[in-house]
C-alpha positions as CSV (number, residue, x, y, z in Angstrom):
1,X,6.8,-6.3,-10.5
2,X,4.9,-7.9,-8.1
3,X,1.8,-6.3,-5.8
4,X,1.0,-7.8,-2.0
5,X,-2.0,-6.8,0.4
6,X,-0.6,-8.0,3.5
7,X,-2.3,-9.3,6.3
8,X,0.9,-11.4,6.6
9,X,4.4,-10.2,7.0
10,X,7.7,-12.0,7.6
11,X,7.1,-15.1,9.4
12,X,9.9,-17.0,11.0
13,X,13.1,-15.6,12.6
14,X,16.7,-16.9,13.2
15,X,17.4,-17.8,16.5
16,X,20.4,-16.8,16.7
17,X,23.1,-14.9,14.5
18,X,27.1,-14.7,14.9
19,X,28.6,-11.0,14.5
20,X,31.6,-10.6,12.9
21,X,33.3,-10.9,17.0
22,X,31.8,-14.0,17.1
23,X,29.2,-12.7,20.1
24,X,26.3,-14.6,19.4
25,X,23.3,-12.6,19.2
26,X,20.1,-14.1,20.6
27,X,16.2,-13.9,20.3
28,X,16.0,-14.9,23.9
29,X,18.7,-12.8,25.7
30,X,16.6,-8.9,25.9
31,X,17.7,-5.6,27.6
32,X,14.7,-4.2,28.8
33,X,14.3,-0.4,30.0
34,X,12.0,0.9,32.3
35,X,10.7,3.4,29.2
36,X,11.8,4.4,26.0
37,X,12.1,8.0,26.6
38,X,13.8,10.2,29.1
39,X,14.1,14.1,29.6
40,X,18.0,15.1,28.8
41,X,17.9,16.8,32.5
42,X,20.2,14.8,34.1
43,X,18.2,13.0,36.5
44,X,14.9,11.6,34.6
45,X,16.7,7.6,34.7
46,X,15.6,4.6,32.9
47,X,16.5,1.0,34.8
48,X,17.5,-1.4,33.3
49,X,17.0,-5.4,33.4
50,X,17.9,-8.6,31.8
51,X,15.8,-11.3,30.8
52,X,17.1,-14.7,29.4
53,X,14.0,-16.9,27.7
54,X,11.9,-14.7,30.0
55,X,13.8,-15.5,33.3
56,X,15.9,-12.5,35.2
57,X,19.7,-12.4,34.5
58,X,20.0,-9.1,35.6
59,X,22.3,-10.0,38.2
60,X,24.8,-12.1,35.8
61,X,24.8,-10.2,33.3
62,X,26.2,-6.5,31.6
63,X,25.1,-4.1,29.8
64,X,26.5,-2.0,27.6
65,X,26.4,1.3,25.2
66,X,26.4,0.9,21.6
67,X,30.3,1.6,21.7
68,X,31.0,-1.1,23.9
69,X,31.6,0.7,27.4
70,X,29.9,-0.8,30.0
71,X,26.5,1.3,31.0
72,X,25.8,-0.1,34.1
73,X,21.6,-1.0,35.1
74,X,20.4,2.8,35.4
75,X,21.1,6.0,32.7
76,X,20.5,9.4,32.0
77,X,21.6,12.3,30.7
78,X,21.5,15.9,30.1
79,X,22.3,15.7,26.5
80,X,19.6,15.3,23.7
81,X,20.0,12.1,21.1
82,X,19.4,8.5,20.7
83,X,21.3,6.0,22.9
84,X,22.1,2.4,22.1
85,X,22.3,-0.3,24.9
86,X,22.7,-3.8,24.6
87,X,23.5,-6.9,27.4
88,X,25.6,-9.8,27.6
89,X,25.1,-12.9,29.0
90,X,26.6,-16.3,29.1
91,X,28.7,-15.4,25.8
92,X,25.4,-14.3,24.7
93,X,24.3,-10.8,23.3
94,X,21.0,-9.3,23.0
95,X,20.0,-6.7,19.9
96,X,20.6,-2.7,20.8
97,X,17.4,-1.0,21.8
98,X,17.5,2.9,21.5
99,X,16.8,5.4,23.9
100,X,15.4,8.6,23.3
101,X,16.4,11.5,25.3
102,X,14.1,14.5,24.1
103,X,12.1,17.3,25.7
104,X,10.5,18.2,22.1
105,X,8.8,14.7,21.7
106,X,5.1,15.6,21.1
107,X,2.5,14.0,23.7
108,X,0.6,10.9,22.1
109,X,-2.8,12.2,21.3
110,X,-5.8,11.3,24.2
111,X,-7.5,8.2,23.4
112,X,-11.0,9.9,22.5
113,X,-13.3,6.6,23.0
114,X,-11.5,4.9,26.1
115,X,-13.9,2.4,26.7
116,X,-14.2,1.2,22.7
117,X,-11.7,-1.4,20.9
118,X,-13.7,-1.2,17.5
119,X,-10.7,0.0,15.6
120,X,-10.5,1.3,11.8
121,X,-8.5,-1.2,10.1
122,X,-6.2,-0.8,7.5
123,X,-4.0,-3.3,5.1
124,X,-0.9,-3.1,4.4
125,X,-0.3,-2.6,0.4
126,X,3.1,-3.2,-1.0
127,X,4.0,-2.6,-4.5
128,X,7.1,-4.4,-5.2
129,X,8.8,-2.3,-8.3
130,X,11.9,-0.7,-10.2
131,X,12.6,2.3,-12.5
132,X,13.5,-0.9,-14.8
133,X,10.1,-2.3,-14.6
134,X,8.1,-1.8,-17.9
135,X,5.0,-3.4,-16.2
136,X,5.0,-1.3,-13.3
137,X,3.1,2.2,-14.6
138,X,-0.1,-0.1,-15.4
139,X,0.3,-0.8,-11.3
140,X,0.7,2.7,-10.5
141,X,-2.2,3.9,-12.7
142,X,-4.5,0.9,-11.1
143,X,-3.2,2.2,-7.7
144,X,-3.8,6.1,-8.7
145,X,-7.4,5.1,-9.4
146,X,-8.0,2.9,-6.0
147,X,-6.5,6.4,-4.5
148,X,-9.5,7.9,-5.6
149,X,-12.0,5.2,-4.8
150,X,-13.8,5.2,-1.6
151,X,-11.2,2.4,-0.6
152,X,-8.2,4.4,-0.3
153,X,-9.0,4.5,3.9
154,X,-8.8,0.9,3.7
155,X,-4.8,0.4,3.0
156,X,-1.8,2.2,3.3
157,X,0.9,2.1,0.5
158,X,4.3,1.0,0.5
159,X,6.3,1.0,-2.8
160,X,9.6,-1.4,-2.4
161,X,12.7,-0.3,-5.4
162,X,14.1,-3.9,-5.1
163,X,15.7,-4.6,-8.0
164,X,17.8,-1.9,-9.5
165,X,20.6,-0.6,-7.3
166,X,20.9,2.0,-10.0
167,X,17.4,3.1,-9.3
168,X,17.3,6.7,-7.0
169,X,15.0,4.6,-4.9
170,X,16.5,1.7,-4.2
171,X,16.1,-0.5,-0.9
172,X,18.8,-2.9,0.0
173,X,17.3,-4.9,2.7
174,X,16.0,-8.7,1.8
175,X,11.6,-7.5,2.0
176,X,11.8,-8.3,-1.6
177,X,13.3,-11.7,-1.0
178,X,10.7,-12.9,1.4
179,X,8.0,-12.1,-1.1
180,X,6.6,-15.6,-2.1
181,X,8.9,-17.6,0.2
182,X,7.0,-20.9,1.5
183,X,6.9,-19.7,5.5
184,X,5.5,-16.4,4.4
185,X,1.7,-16.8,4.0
186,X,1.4,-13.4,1.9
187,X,-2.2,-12.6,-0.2
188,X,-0.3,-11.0,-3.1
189,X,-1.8,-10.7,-6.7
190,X,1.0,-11.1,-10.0
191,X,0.6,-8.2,-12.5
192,X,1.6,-10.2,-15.0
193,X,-0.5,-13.3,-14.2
194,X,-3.9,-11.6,-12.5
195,X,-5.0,-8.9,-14.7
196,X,-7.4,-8.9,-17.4
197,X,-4.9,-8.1,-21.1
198,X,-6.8,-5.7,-23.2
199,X,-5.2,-5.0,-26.5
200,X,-1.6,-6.5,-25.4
201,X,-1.6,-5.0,-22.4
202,X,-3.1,-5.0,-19.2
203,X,-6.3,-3.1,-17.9
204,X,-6.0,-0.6,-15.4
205,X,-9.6,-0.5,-14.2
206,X,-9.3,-4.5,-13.5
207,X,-6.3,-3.7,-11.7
208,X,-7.7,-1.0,-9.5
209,X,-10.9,-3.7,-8.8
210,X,-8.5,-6.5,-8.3
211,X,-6.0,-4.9,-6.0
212,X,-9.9,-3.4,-4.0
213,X,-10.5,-7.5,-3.7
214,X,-7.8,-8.1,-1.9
215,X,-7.8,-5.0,0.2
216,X,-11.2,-5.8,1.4
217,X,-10.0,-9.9,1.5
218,X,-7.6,-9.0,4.2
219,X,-10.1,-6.6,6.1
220,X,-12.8,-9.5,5.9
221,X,-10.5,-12.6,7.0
222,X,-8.7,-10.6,9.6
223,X,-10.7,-7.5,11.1
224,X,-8.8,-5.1,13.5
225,X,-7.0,-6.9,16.7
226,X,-5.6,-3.5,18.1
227,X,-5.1,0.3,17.2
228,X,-2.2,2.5,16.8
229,X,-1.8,5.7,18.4
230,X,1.5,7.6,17.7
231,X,4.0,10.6,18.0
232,X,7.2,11.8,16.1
233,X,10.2,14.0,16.1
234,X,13.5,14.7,14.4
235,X,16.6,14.8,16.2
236,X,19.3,15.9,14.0
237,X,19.5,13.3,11.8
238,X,17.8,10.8,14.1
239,X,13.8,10.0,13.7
240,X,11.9,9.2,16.7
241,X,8.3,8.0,16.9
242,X,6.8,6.2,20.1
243,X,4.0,4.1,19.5
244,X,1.1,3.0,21.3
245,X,-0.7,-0.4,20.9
246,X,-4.1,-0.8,22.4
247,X,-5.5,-4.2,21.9
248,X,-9.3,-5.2,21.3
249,X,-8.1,-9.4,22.0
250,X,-5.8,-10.2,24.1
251,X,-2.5,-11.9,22.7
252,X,0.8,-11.0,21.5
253,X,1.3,-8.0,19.6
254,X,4.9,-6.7,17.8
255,X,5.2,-2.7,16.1
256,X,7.4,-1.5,13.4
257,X,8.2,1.6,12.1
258,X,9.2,2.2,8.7
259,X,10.6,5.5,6.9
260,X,9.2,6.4,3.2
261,X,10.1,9.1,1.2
262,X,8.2,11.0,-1.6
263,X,9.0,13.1,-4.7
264,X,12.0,10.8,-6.1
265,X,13.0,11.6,-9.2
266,X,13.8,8.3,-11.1
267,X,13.4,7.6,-15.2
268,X,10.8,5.3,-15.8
269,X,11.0,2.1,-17.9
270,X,7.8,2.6,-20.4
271,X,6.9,6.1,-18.8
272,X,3.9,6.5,-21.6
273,X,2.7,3.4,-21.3
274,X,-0.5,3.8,-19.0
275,X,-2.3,7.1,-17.9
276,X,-2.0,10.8,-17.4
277,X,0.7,10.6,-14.4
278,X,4.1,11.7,-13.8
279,X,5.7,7.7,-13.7
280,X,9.0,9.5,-13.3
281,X,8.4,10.5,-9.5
282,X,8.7,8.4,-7.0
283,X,6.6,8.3,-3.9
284,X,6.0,6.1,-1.0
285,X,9.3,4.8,-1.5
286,X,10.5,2.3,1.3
287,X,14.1,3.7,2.8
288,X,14.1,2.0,6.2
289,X,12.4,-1.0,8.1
290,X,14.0,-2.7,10.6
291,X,14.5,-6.6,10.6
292,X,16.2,-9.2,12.0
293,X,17.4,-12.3,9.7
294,X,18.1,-12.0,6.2
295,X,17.2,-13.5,2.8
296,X,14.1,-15.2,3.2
297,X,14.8,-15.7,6.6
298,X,14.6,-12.5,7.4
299,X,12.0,-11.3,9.5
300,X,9.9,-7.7,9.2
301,X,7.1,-8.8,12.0
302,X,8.7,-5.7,14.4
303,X,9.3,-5.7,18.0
304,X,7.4,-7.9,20.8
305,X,5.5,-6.0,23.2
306,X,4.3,-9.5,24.6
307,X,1.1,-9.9,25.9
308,X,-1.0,-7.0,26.0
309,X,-4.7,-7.4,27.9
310,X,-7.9,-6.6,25.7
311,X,-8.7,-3.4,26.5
312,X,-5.5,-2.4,27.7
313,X,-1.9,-0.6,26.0
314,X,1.6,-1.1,25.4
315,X,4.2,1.0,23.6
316,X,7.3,1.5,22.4
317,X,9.9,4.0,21.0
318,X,12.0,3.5,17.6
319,X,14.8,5.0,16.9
320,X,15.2,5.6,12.9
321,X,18.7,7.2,11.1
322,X,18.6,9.5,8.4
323,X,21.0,8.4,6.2
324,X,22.4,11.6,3.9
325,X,20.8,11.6,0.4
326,X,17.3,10.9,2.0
327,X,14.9,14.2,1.9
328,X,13.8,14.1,5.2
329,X,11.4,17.1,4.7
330,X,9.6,14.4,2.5
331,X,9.3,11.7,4.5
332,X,6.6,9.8,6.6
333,X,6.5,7.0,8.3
334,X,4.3,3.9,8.5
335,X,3.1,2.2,11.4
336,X,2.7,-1.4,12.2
337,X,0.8,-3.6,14.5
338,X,1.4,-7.7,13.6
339,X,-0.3,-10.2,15.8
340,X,0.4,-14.2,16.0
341,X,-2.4,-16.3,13.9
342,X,-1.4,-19.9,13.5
343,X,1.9,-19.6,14.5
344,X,2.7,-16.5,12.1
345,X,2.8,-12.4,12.8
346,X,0.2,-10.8,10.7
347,X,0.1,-7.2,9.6
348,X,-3.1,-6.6,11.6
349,X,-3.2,-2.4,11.3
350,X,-1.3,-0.2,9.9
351,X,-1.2,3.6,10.2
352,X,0.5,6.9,8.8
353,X,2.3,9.8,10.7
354,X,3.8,12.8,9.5
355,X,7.8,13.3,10.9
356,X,6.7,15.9,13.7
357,X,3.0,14.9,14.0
358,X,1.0,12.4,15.5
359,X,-1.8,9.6,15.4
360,X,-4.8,9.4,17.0
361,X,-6.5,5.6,17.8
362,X,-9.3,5.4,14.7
363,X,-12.9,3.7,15.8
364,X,-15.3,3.0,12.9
């Protein structure tokens, strides 16, 4: 069991990957729409273009639908969903970006304070665990109390099921494996190794100060670069949340969106080990984040929105699956802004929002 406060998440990427068709897939080759999301009347179109290391293919170049028929450069529809595009060029293929074809999509809230870029900020808290893990309720009790603390504005909780697959909450994807890799500059603190032992086992109220420490260690050595403003919606089984990045320094800012669910019921290694709470139910569990890579290659750091002006905004529109056995009526999501420092994406904000509500920009 292992807890990180990131300011840092995922570092390096692949450059390239081979499918199982042997279509290379490139970081350089990118689809890119006019918007994310489009009314399903019929004539509301998104364009499309191709860029190659930043240079315009468009012309030499096809693009696709998820399936594999050709698209053409302009779409729309009079059918509600999620579509998949992707382009080829040169024997090259970029990723699939989603577009979203909804009339119930909520409006992103106003900006209320248009001219100011002084942004809450918030870390990003992962609590790497397992049903297995008999260390873990002394975490969870440490993290109940910081709940209750005036810090609990200062960090939003993530809880990663990595090591079980017969855990309820289990989360295949390789997060857990980039934990502690070399290129991954994480501030992370070791149950096992970082809290104070009283009586054979470990103190919660030196937890709950330790994990504050590092909270307010990422705050201090990285304060907020830009702000997150947001809306969601279900689609059938389809999640949809647009974001909206406004920076306070200009630079290079990537967003993710991840899906967490609550209320999983999963027997607890060690259940009466450490305070008066329920170890047995699961919340915050990870189910989705996107990533490119894998192992410890893989890369969480989200999707570029390239360089966006202080002052000014950029967004962008995710696509997340429900896959069956998920509650959706108890998930959220979390929100991500990274930005570049010393050659690696940071977690700089991070942000929740209800499936079906939205975010507001935060100023102190």
């Amino acid at each position: 069991m292992k807890i990180s406060v990131l300011s840092a998440l995922a570092v390096c990427g692949l450059v390239s990957c081979s499918k199982d068709d042997g279509v290379v897939i490139s970081d350089v080759l990118k689809v890119v729409p006019s918007k994310m999301l489009i009314e399903p009347n019929g004539f509301d179109v998104v364009t499309f273009t191709v860029e190659y290391d930043g240079i315009d293919v468009t012309d030499k170049s096809t693009v696709y639908m998820a399936d594999g028929s050709v698209a053409g450069l302009t779409f729309a529809t009079d059918a509600e969903g999620s579509y998949g595009f992707y382009a080829e060029y040169n024997g090259e293929r970029s990723e699939t970006v989603t577009i979203v074809a909804t009339g119930s999509m909520p409006a992103i809230p106003e900006d209320p304070e248009p001219d100011n870029t002084a942004f809450v900020r918030r870390s990003l808290m992962i609590l790497f665990t397992s049903t297995d893990c008999s260390m873990c309720p002394y975490a969870i009790s440490a993290l109940h109390q910081l709940s209750l603390s005036p810090a609990r504005n200062s960090y939003v909780l993530v809880e990663c099921h990595s090591v079980a697959r017969n855990d309820p909450a289990y989360y295949s994807g390789p997060l857990m494996s980039v934990y502690g890799s070399d290129v991954t500059p994480y501030v992370s603190a070791d149950l096992d190794v970082n809290l104070a032992i009283v009586g054979g086992n470990p103190s919660i109220d030196a937890g709950m100060r330790n994990y504050w420490s590092l909270v307010n260690e990422a705050a201090s050595s990285r304060p907020a670069q830009a702000g997150i403003a947001a809306s969601s919606v279900l689609i059938g089984s389809t999640v949809s949340v647009s974001m909206s990045v406004k920076a306070a320094q200009t630079g290079e800012y990537k967003v993710a969106a991840w899906l967490l669910e609550d209320d999983i019921y999963g027997s607890q290694l060690n259940s009466g080990a450490a305070g008066n709470i329920d170890f047995n139910i699961h919340n915050d569990c990870l189910r989705y984040a996107q990533y490119t890579g894998s192992g410890r290659d893989a890369d969480y750091t989200g999707v570029s929105l390239g360089t966006v002006n202080a002052g000014e905004e950029a967004g962008y529109t995710f696509s997340i699956p429900v896959e069956d056995g998920w509650d959706v009526d108890n998930c959220h999501l979390v929100l991500l802004v990274t930005a570049e420092d010393g050659g690696s994406f940071y977690v700089n904000n991070a942000a929740k929002c209800e499936i079906g509500g939205t975010v507001a920009y935060e100023y102190e």
